[in-house]
BADREN-122802 format. One record per residue (C-alpha): x, y, z; residue in three letters; chain. Coordinates in nm, 2 decimals, always signed. Last residue first. Layout:
N
+--------+--------+--------+--------+--------+
:     c1 :     c2 :     c3 : residu : chaine :
+--------+--------+--------+--------+--------+
:      X :      Y :      Z :    ALA :      A :
...
+--------+--------+--------+--------+--------+
This chain:
334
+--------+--------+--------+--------+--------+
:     c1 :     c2 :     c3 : residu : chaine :
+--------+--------+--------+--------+--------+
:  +0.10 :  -0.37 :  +5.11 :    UNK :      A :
:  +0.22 :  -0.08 :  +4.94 :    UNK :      A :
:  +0.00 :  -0.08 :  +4.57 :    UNK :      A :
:  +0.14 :  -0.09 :  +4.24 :    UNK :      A :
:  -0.20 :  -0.17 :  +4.09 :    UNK :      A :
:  -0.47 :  -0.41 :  +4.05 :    UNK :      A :
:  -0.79 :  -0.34 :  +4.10 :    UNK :      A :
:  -1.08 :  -0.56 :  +4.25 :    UNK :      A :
:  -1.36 :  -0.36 :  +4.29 :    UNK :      A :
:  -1.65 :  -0.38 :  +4.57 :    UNK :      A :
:  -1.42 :  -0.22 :  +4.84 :    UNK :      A :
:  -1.68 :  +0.02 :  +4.94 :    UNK :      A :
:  -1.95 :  +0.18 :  +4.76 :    UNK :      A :
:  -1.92 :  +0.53 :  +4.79 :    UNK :      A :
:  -2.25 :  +0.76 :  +4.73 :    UNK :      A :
:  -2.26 :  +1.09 :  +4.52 :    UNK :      A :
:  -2.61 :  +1.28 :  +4.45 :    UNK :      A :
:  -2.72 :  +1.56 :  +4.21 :    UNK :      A :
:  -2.95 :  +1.80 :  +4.13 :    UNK :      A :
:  -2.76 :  +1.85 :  +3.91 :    UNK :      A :
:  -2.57 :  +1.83 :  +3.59 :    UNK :      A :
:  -2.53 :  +1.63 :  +3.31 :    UNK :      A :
:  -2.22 :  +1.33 :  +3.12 :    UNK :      A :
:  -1.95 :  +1.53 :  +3.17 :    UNK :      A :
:  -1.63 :  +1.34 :  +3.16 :    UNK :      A :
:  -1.28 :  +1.40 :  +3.36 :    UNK :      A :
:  -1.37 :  +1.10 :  +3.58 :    UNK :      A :
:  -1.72 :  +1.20 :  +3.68 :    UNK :      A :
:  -1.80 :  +1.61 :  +3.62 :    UNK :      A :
:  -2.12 :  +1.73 :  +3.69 :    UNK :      A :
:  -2.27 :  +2.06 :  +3.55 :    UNK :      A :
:  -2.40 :  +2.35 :  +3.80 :    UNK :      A :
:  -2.74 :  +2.50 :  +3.65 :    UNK :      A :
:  -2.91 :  +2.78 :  +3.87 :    UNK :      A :
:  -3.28 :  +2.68 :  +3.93 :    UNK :      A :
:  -3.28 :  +2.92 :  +4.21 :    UNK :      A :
:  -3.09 :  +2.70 :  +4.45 :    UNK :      A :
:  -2.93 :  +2.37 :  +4.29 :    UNK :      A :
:  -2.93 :  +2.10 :  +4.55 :    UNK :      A :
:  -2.63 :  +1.86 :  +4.61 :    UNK :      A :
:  -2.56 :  +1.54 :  +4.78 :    UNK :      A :
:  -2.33 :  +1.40 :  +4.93 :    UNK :      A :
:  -2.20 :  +1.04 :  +5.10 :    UNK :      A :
:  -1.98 :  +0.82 :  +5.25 :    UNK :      A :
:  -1.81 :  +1.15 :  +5.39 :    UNK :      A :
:  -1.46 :  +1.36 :  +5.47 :    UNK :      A :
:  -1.53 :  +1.63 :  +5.49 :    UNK :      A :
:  -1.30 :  +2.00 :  +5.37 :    UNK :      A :
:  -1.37 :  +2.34 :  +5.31 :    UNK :      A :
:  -1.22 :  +2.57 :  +5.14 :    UNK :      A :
:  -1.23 :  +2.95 :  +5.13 :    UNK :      A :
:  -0.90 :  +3.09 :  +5.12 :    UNK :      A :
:  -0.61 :  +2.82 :  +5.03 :    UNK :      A :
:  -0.36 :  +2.64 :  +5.30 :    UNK :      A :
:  -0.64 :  +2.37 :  +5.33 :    UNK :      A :
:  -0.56 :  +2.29 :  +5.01 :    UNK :      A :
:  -0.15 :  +2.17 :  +5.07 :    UNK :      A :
:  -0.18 :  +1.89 :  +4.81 :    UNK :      A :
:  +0.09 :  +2.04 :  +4.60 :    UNK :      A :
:  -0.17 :  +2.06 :  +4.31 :    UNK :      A :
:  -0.45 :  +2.23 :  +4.43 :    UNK :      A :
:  -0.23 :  +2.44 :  +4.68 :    UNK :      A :
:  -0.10 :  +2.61 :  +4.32 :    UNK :      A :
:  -0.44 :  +2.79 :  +4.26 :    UNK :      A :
:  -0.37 :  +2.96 :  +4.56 :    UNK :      A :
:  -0.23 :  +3.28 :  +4.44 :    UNK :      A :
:  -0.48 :  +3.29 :  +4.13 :    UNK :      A :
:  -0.77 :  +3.20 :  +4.29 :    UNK :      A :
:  -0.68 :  +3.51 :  +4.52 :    UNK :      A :
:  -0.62 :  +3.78 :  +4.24 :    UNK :      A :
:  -0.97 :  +3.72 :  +4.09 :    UNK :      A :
:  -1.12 :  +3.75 :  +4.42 :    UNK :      A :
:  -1.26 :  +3.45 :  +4.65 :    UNK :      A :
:  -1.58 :  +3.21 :  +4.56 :    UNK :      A :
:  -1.60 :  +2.94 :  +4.76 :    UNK :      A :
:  -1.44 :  +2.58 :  +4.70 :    UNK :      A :
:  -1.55 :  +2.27 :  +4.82 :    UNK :      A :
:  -1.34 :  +1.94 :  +4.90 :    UNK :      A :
:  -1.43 :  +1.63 :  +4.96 :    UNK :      A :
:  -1.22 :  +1.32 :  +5.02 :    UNK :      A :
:  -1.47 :  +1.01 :  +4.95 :    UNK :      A :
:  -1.48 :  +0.74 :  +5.25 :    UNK :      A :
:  -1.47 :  +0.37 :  +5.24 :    UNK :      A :
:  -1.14 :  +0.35 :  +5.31 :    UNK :      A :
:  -0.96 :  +0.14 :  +5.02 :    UNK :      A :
:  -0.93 :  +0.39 :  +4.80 :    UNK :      A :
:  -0.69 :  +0.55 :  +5.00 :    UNK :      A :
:  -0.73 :  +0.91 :  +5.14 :    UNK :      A :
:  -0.43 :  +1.13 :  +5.27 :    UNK :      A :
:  -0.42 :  +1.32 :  +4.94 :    UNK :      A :
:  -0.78 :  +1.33 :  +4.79 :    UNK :      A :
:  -0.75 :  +1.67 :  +4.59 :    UNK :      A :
:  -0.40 :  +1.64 :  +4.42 :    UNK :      A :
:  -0.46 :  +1.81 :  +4.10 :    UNK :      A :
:  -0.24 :  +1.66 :  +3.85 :    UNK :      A :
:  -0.38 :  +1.72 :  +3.48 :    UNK :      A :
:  -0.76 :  +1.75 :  +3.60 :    UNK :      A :
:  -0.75 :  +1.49 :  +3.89 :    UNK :      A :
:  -0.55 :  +1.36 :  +4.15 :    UNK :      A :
:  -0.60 :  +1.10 :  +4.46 :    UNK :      A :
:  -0.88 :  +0.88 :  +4.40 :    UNK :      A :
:  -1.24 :  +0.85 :  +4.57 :    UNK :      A :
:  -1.25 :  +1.27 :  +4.59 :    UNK :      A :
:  -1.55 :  +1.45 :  +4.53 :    UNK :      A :
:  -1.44 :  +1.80 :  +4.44 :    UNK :      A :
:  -1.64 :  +2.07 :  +4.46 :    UNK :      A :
:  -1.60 :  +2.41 :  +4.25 :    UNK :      A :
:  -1.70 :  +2.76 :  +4.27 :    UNK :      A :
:  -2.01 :  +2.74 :  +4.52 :    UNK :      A :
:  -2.22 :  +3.04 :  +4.62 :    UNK :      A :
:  -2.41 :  +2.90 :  +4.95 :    UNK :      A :
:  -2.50 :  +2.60 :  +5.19 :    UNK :      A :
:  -2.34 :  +2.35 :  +5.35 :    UNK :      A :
:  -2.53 :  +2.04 :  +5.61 :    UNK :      A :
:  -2.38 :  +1.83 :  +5.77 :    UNK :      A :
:  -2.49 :  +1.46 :  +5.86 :    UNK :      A :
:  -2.34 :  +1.26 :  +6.13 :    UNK :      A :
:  -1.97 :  +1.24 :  +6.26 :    UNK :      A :
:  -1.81 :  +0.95 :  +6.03 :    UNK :      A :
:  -2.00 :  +1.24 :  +5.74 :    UNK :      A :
:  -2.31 :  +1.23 :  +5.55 :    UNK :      A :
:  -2.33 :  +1.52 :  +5.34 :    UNK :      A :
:  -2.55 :  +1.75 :  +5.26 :    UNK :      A :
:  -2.52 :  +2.02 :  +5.03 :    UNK :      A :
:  -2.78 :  +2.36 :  +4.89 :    UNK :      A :
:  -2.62 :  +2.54 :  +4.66 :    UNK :      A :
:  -2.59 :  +2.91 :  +4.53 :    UNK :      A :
:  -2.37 :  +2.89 :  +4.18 :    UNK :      A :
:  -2.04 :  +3.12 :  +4.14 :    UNK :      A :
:  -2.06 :  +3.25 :  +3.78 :    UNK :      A :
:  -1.80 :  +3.17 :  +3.53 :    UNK :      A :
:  -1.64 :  +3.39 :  +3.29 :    UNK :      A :
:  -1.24 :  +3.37 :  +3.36 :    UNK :      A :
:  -1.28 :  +3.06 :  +3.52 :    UNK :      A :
:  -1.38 :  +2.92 :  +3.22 :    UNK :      A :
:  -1.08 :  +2.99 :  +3.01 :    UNK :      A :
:  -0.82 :  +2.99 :  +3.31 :    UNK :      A :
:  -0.97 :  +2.58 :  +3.33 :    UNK :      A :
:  -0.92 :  +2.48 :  +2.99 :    UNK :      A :
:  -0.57 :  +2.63 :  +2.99 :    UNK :      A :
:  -0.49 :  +2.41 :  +3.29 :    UNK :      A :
:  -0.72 :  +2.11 :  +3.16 :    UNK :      A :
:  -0.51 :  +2.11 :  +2.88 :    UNK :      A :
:  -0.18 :  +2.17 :  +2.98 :    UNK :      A :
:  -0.25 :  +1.93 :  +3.21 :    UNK :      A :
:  -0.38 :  +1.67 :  +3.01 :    UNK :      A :
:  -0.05 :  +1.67 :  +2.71 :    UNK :      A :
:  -0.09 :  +1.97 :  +2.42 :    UNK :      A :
:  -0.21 :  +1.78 :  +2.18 :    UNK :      A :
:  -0.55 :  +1.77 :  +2.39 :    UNK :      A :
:  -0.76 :  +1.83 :  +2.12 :    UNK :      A :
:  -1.04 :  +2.06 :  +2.24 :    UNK :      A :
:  -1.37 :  +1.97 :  +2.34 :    UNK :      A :
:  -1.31 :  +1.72 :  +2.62 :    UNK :      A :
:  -1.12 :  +2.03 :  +2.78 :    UNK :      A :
:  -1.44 :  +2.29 :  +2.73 :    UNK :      A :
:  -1.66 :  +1.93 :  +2.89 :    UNK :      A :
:  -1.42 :  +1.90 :  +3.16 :    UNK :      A :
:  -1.36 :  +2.25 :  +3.28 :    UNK :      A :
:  -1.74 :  +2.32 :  +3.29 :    UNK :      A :
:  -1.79 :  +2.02 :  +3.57 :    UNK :      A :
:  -1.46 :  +2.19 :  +3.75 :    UNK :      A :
:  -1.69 :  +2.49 :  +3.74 :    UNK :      A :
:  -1.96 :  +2.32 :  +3.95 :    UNK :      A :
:  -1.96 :  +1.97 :  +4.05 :    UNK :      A :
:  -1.73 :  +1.69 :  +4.08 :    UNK :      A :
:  -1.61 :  +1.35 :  +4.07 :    UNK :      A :
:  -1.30 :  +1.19 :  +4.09 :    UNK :      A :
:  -1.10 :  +0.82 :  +4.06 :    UNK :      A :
:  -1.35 :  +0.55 :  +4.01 :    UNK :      A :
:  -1.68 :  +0.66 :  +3.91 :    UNK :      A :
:  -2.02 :  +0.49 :  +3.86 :    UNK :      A :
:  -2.29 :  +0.64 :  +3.62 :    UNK :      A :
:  -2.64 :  +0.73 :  +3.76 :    UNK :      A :
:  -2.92 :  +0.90 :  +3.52 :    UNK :      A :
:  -3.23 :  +1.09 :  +3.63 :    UNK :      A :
:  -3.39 :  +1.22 :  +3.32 :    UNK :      A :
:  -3.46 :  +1.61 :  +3.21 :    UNK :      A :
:  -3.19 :  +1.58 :  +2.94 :    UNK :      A :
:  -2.93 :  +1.44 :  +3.16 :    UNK :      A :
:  -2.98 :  +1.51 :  +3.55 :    UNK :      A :
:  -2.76 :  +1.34 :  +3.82 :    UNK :      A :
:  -2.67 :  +1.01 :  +4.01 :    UNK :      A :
:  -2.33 :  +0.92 :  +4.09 :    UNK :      A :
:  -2.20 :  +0.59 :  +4.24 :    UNK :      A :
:  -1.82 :  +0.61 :  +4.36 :    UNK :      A :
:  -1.54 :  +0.30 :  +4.39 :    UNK :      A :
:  -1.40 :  +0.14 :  +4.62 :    UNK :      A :
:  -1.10 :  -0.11 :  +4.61 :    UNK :      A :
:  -1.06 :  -0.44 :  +4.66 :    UNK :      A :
:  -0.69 :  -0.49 :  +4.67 :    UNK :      A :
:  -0.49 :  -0.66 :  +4.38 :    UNK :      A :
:  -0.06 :  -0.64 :  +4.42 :    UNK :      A :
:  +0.13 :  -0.61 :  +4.09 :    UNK :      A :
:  +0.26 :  -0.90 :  +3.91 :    UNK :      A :
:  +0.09 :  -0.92 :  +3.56 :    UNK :      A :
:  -0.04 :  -0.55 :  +3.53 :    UNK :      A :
:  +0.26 :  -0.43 :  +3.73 :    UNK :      A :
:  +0.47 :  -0.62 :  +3.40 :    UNK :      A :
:  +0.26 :  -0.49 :  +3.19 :    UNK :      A :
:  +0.27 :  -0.15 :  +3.31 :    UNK :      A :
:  +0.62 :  -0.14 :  +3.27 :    UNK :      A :
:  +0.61 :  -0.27 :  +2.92 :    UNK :      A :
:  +0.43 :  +0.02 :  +2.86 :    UNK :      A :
:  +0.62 :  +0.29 :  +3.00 :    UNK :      A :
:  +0.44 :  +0.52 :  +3.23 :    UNK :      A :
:  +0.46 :  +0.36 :  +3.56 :    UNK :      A :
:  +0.12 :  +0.26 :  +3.73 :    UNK :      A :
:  +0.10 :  +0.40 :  +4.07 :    UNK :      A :
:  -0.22 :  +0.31 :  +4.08 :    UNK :      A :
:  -0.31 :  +0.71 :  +4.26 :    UNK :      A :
:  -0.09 :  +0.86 :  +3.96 :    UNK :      A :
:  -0.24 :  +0.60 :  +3.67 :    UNK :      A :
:  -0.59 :  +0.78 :  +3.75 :    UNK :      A :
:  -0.49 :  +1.15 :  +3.67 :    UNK :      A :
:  -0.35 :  +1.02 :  +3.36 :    UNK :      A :
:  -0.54 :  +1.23 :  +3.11 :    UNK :      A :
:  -0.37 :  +1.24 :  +2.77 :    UNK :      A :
:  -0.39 :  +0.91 :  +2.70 :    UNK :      A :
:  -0.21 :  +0.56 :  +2.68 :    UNK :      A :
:  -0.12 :  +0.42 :  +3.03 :    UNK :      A :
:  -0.22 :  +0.06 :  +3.10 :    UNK :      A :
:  -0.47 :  +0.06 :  +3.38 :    UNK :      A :
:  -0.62 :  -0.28 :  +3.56 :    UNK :      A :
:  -0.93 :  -0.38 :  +3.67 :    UNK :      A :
:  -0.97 :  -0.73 :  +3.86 :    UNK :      A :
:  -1.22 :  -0.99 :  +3.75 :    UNK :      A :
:  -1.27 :  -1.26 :  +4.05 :    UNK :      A :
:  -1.56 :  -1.04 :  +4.20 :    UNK :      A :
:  -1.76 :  -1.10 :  +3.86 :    UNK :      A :
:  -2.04 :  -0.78 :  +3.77 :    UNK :      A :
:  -1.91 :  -0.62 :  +4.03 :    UNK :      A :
:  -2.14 :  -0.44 :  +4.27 :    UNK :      A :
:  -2.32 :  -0.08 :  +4.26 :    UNK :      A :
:  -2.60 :  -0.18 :  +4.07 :    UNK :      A :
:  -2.36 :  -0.35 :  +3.75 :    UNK :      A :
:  -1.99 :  -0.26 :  +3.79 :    UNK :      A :
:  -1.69 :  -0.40 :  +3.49 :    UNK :      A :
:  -1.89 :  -0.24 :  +3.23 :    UNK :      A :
:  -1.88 :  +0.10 :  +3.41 :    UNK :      A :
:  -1.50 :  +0.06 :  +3.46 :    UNK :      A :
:  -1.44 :  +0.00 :  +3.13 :    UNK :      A :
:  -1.60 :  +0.35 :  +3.06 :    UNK :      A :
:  -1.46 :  +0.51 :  +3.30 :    UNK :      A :
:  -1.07 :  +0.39 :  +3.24 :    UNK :      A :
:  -1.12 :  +0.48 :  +2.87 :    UNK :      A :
:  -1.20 :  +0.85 :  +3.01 :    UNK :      A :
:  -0.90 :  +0.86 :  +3.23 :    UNK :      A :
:  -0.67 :  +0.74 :  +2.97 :    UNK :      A :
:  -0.60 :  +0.48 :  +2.71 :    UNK :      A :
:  -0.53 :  +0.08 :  +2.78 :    UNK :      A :
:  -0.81 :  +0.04 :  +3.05 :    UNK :      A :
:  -0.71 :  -0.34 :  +3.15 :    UNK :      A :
:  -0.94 :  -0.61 :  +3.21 :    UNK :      A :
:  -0.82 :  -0.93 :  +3.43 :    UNK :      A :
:  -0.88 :  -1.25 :  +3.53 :    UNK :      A :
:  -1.16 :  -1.31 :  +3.26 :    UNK :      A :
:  -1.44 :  -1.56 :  +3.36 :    UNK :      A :
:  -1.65 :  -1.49 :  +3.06 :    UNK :      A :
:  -1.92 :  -1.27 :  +3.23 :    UNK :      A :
:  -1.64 :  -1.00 :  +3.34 :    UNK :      A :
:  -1.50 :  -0.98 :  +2.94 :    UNK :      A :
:  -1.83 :  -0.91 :  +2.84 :    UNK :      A :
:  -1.87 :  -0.60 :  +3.10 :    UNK :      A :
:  -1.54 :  -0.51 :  +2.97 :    UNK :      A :
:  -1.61 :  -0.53 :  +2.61 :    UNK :      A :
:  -1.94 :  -0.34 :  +2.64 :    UNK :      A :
:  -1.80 :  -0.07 :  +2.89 :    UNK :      A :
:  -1.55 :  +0.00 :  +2.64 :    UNK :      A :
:  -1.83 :  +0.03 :  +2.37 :    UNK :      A :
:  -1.96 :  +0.31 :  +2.52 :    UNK :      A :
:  -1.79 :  +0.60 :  +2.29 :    UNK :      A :
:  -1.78 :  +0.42 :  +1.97 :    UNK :      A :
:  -1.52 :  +0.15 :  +1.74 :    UNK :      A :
:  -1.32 :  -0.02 :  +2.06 :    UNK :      A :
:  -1.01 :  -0.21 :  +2.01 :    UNK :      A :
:  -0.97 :  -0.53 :  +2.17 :    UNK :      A :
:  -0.64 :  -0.68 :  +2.27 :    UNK :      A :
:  -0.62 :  -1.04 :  +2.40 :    UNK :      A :
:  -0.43 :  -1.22 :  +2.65 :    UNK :      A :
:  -0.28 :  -1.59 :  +2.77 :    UNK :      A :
:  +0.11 :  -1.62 :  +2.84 :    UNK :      A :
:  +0.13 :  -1.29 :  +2.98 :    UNK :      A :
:  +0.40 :  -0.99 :  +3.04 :    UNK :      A :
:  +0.64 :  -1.11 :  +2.69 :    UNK :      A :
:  +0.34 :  -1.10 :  +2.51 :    UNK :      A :
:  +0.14 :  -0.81 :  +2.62 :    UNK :      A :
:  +0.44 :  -0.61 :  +2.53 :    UNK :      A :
:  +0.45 :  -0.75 :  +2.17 :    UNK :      A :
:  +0.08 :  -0.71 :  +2.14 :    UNK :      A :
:  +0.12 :  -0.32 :  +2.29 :    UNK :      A :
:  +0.41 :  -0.27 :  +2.00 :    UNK :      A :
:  +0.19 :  -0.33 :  +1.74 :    UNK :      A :
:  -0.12 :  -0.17 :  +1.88 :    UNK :      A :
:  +0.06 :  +0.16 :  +1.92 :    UNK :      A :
:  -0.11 :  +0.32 :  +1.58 :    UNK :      A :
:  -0.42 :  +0.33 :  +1.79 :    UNK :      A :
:  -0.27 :  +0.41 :  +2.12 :    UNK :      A :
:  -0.10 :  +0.73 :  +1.98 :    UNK :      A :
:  -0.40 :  +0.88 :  +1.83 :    UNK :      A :
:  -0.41 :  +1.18 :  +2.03 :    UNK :      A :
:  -0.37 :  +1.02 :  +2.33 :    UNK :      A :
:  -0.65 :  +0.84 :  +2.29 :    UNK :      A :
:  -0.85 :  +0.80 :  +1.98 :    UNK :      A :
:  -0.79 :  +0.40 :  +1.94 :    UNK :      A :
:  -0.93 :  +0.32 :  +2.30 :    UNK :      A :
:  -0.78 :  +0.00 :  +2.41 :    UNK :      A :
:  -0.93 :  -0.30 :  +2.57 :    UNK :      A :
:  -0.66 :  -0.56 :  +2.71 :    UNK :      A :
:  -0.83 :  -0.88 :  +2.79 :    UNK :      A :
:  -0.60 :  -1.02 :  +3.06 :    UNK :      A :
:  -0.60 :  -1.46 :  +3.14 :    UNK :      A :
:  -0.40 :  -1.53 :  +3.46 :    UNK :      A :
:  -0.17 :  -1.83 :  +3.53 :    UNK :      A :
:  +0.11 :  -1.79 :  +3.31 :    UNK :      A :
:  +0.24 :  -1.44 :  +3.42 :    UNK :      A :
:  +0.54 :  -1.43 :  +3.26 :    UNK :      A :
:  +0.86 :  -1.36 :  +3.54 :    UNK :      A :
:  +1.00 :  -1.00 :  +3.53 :    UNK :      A :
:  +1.37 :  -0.85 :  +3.51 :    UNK :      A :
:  +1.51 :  -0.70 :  +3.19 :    UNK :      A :
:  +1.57 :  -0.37 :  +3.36 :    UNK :      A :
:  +1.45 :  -0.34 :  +3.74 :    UNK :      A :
:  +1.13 :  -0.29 :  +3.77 :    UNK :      A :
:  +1.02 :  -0.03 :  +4.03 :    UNK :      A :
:  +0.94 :  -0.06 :  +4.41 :    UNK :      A :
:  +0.79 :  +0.26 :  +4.57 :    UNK :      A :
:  +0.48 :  +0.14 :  +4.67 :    UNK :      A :
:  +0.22 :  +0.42 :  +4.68 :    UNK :      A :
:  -0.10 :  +0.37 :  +4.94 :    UNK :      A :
:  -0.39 :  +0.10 :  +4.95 :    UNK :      A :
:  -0.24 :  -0.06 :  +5.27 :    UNK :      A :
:  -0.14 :  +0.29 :  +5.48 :    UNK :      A :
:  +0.26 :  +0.36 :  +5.47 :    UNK :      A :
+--------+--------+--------+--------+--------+
């Protein structure tokens, strides 16, 4: 197994020393999973407890104020900050933890406590499900410096950039996000982004693009009707989408993966490659593997972006890896 890859160690029951040494701020998104990880706080201080000998919880009151506490957290010497929500918590923190494309303190390791809807993330960590679990990886998994993406796009007729940890993309998977970000998610994330994505799938029009990419081989250069492109830093996305398997997040390369347009009937057949992993067993993919992309609209057509299950504009756009610049913490084979 690669360094950056699963481990397959789990805890055994009642076992786990308290880590005494480190210092965690725990920053929890009330809102996610439907509500669950604000009534949860409880049980999450009692957990906290027993896994460290020095944290705190704080509970954040807006969308952006996760990358507030965590960029706080990183000037006041914390050892740790953990996401304690889902994909988009993770995000947000992890935009407070990154200033200009390096961390804000390089002794200040992310870390993910599951507690949303969207778990894509947890899936590449290898973070187990149960809280006290996650506690316990939180306090004696394995810390790697790890990579992380740096997007720029078009908000409201400004150039914006946002960093990304796990996935990006562009075109209808862009689209899937913001119809899934509207509706509750009660469901569970991959119900969600499966329904999400049948209902814009059903209407959406292929966008011409112009792409270039700069590859271990030199630049390339795509062109053409586009469906969906996935830029992959992490493994899964959208509910269990495995569109960076082989990659670590340690490599200094993003997984992509472009989709043309095929029939009705023929998304349908290989829709199931995008989770098994098996993509290049589906019509009209193509596959790099690159440090960076970007991507031109042709004709002035509109193809949203998508970082970490958000969908924050559209293009023209650009993605760029920045490598190993994050400490994160996860159940990592060494």
């Amino acid at each position: 197994m690669s360094i950056g890859g699963h481990n397959t160690f789990r805890r055994p029951e009642e076992s786990g020393a308290r880590n005494t040494q480190e210092r965690i701020r725990l920053i929890v998104n009330p809102r996610a999973g439907a509500g669950r990880a604000g009534t949860g706080i409880d049980a999450l201080k009692r957990a906290a407890d027993r896994a460290f000998a020095q944290w705190e919880i704080k509970v954040t009151q807006a969308p952006g104020h996760a990358s507030e506490l965590a960029s706080e957290a990183a000037t006041e010497g914390f050892d740790l900050v953990a996401a304690v929500g889902g994909d988009g918590t993770c995000h947000e923190v992890v935009n407070g933890l990154i200033k200009d494309g390096r961390a804000r303190n390089r002794k200040t390791a992310f870390a993910v406590v599951p507690a949303g809807t969207g778990g894509d993330l947890t899936r590449t960590l290898g973070v187990p499900k149960r809280l006290q679990d996650a506690l316990w990886l939180a306090a004696t998994g394995i810390t790697l410096p790890s990579d992380v993406g740096v997007a720029t796009f078009t908000d409201q007729g400004e150039q914006r950039s946002r960093v990304f940890i796990n996935v990006a993309g562009f075109g209808a998977n862009g689209a899937v996000a913001q119809t899934a970000n509207n509706k509750s998610k009660k469901l569970g994330g991959r119900v969600t982004f499966l329904l999400s994505t049948i209902e814009v799938l059903a209407s959406y029009q292929p966008t011409p693009v112009n792409i270039t990419l700069h590859t271990p081989n030199g630049e390339q250069h795509w062109s053409g009707p586009l469906v969906s492109g996935f830029v992959a830093n992490g493994a899964y996305c959208g509910g269990g989408m495995w569109v960076g398997k082989g990659g670590t997040m340690q490599d200094g390369l993003f997984n992509i993966t472009m989709i043309e347009p095929t029939s009705r009937v023929r998304q349908a057949i290989d829709g199931r490659y995008l989770f098994n992993g098996n993509l290049s067993r589906a019509r009209g993919i193509h596959q790099y593997l690159a440090t960076s992309l970007s991507i031109e609209p042709i004709n002035e057509a509109v193809v949203p972006i998508e970082l970490d299950g958000e969908s924050p504009g559209h293009g023209p756009a650009e993605f760029k890896i920045v490598p190993r610049c994050l400490p994160v913490r996860g159940g990592w084979m060494p």
